[in-house]
C-alpha positions in Angstrom: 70.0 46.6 33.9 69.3 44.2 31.3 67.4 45.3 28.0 63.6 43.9 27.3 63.7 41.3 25.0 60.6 39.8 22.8 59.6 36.9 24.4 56.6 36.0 22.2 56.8 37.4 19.1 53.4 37.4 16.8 53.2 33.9 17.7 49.1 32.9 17.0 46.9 29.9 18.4 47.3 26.9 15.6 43.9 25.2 17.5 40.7 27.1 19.3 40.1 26.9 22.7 43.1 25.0 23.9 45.9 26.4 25.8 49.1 26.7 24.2 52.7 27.5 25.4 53.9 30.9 24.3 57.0 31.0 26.1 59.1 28.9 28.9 60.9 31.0 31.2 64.7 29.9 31.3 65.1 32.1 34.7 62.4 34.1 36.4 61.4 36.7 34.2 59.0 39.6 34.6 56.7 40.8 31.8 57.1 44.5 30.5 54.5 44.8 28.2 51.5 42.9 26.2 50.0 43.5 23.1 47.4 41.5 22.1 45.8 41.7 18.5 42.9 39.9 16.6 43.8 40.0 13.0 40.6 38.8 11.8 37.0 40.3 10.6 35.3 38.2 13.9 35.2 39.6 17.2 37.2 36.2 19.3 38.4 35.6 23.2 41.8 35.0 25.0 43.0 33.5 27.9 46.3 34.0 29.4 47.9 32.1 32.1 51.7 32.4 34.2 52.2 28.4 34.5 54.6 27.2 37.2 57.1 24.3 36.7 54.3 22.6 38.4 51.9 23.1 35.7 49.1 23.9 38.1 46.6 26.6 36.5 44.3 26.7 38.9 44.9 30.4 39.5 45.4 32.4 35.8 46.7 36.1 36.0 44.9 37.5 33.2 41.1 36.8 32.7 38.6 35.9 29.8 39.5 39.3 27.3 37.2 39.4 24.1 38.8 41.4 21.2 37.0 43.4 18.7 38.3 42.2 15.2 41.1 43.9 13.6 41.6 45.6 17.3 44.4 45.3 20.0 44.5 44.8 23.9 47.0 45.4 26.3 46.4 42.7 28.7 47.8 45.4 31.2 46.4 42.8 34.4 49.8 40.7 33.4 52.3 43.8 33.5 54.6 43.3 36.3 54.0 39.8 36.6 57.1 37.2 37.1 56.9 33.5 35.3 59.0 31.7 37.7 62.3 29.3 35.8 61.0 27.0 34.4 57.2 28.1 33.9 55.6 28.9 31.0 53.3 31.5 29.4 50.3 30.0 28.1 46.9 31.4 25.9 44.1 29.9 24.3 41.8 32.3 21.9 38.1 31.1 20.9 39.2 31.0 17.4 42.5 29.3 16.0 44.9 32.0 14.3 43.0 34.9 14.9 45.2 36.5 17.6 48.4 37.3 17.6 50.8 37.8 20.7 53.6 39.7 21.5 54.8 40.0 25.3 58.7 41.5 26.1 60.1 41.4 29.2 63.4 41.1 31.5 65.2 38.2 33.2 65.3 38.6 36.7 68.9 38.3 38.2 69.7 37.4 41.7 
């Protein structure tokens, strides 16, 4: 079995309340874990989203999260959750570089 890797890495929002790509899946891969951290002295909001190739986001996996300043989350409602080859992981937060990402997971192989 193939080792997690980082697939986001600290990565923050560089504008507010637009949705940004994290990550684009190379191969279907499935997300291990989620950390999710506001760095700031302000409380501020995320949004996460598994895009497909499509680009349809009509249907995000992880909803609206607000996160106490200088405080983590662990966006556990995307755990287990595949971003199909060529998708991407998206986020938006309500304030530009206040939280940071990090999200490892696996390649699925067939």
């Amino acid at each position: 079995m193939a080792a997690d890797t980082a697939l986001v890495d600290g990565v923050v929002n560089s504008t507010s309340n637009t949705l940004e790509i994290l990550f684009t899946a190379t191969d279907d891969t499935i997300i291990k874990a989620v950390t999710v951290t506001n760095t700031t002295g302000v409380n501020a909001s995320y949004i996460m989203n598994i895009v497909p190739s499509s680009g349809d986001i009509s249907n995000p996996e992880i909803p609206f999260r607000v996160v106490i300043r200088q405080k983590s989350d662990l966006g556990a409602e995307l755990i287990g959750h595949v971003i199909p080859k060529d998708g991407t992981l998206r986020a938006e937060s309500s304030v530009a570089g206040s939280i940071a990402y990090r999200v490892t997971g696996q390649k699925l192989t067939t």
